[in-house]
C-alpha positions as CSV (number, residue, x, y, z in Angstrom):
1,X,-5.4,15.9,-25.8
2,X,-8.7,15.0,-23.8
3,X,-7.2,11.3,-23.1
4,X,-3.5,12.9,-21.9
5,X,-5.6,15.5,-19.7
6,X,-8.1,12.6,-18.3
7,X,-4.9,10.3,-17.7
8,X,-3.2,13.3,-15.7
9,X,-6.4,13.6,-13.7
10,X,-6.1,9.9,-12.9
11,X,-2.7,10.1,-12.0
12,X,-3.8,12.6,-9.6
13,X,-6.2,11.2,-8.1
14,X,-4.2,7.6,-7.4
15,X,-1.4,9.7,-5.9
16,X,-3.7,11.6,-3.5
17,X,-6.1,8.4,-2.5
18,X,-2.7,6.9,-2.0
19,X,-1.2,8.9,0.6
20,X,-3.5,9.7,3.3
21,X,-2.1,10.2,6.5
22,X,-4.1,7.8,8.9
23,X,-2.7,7.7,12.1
24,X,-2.2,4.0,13.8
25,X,-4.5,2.9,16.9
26,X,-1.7,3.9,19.6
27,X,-4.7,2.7,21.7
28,X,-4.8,-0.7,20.1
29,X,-0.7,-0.9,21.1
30,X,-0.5,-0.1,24.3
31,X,-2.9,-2.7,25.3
32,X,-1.4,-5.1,23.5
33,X,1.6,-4.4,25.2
34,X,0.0,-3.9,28.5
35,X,-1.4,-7.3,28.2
36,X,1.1,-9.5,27.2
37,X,2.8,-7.5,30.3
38,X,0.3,-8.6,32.7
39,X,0.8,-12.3,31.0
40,X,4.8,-12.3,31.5
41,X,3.7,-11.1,35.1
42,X,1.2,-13.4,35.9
43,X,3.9,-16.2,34.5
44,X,6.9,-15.1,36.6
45,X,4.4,-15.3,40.3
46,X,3.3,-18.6,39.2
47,X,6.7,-19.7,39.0
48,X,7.6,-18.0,42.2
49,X,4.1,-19.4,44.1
50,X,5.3,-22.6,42.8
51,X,8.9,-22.4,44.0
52,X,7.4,-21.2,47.3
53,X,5.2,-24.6,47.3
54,X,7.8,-26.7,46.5
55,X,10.2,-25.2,49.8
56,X,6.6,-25.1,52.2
57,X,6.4,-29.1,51.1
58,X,2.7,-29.0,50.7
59,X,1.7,-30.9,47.8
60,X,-1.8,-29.7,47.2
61,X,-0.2,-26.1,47.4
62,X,2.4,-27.0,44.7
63,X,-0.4,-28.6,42.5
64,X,-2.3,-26.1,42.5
65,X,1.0,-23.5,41.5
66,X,1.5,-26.0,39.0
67,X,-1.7,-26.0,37.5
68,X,-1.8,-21.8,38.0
69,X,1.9,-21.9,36.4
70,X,0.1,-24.1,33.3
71,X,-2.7,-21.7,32.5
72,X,-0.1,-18.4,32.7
73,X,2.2,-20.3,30.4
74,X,-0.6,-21.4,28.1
75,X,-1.9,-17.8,28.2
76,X,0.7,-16.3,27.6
77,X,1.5,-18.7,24.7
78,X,-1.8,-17.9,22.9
79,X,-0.9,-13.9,23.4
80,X,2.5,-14.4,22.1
81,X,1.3,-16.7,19.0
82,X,-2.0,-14.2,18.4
83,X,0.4,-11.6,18.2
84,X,2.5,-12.6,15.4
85,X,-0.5,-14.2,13.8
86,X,-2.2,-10.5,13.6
87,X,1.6,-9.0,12.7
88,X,1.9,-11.8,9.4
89,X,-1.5,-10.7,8.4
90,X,-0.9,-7.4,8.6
91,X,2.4,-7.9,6.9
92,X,0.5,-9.6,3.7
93,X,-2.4,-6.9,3.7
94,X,0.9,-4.6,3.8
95,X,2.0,-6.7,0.8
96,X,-0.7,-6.8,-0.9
97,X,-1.8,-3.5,-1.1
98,X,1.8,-2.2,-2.3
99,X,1.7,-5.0,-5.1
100,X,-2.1,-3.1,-6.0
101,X,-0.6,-0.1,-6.0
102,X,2.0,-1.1,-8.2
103,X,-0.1,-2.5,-11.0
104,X,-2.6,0.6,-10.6
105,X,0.6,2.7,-11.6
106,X,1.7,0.5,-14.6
107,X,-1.9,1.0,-15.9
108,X,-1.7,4.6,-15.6
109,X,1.6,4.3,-17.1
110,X,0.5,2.3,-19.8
111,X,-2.6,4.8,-20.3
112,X,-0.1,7.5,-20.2
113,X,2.0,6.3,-23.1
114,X,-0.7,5.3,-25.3
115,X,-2.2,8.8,-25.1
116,X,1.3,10.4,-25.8
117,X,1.8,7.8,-28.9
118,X,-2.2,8.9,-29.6
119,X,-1.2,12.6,-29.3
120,X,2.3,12.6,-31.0
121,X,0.4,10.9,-34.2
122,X,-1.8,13.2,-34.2
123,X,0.7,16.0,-34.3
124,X,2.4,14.5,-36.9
125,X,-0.9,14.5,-38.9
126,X,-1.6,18.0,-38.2
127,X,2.1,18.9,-39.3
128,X,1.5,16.7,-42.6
129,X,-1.8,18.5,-43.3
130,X,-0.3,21.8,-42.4
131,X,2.4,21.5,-44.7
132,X,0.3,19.9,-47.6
133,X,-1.7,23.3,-47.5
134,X,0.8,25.3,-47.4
135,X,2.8,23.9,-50.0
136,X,-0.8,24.0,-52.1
137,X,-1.5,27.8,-51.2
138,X,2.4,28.5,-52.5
139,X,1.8,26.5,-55.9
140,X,-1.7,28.4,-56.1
141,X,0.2,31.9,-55.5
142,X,2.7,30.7,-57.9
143,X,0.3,30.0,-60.5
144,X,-1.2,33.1,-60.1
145,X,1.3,34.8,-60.4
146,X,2.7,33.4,-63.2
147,X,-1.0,34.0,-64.9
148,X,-0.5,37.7,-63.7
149,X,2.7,38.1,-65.6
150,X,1.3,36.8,-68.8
């Protein structure tokens, strides 16, 4: 009884560490998003102050909107591939962390079952010693009786 009440509390507990309600870093987000932004639009003028370098004809203009158009890209690359770096990692501490929770509730499960199998034995042996005694007591009152009508 002690083990089924101690694997209930358990149970508890893993269901209520489990679910807490934590809210995500909106913060975090919206500069993520605000920066990548600012990298898309620092890539689309360097293509347009290059396109205006290439009409104007002057070429140390248009190597320098080159080179400005070669650090946006390569900037905005990085971003783009930091990004879904963070979001795979995320996705396998994600993974993980289900796969945790899913062997911490086949324990409990397993605990669970082994103290009902534990408990329902010792029912039965409590039924078994219940009944001995009482079949004793009625072959006692039997015997007494019979005595008494002698």
């Amino acid at each position: 009884m002690k083990k089924l009440i101690l694997s209930l509390a358990i149970c508890g507990l893993f269901i209520v560490t489990s679910c807490k309600n934590e809210k995500k870093d909106d913060k975090a987000t919206e500069q993520t998003e605000q920066s990548t932004a600012d990298l898309k639009t620092k890539v689309d003028e360097a293509k347009k102050a290059l396109d205006e370098a290439i009409k104007s004809g002057d070429k140390t203009l248009e190597e320098q909107a080159q080179k400005a158009l070669n650090d946006a890209e390569e900037a905005w690359q990085a971003a783009k591939e930091k990004t879904i770096n963070t979001y795979d990692d995320l996705k396998d501490k994600a993974n993980e962390a289900k796969n945790q929770t899913a062997d911490k509730l086949n324990e409990i499960k397993d605990a669970t079952n082994e103290a009902a199998d534990h408990l329902d034995k010792k029912v039965d042996e409590t039924k078994n010693k219940v009944e001995t005694a009482a079949n004793e007591t009625k072959k006692e009152l039997q015997n007494a009786a019979d005595q008494f009508k002698k």
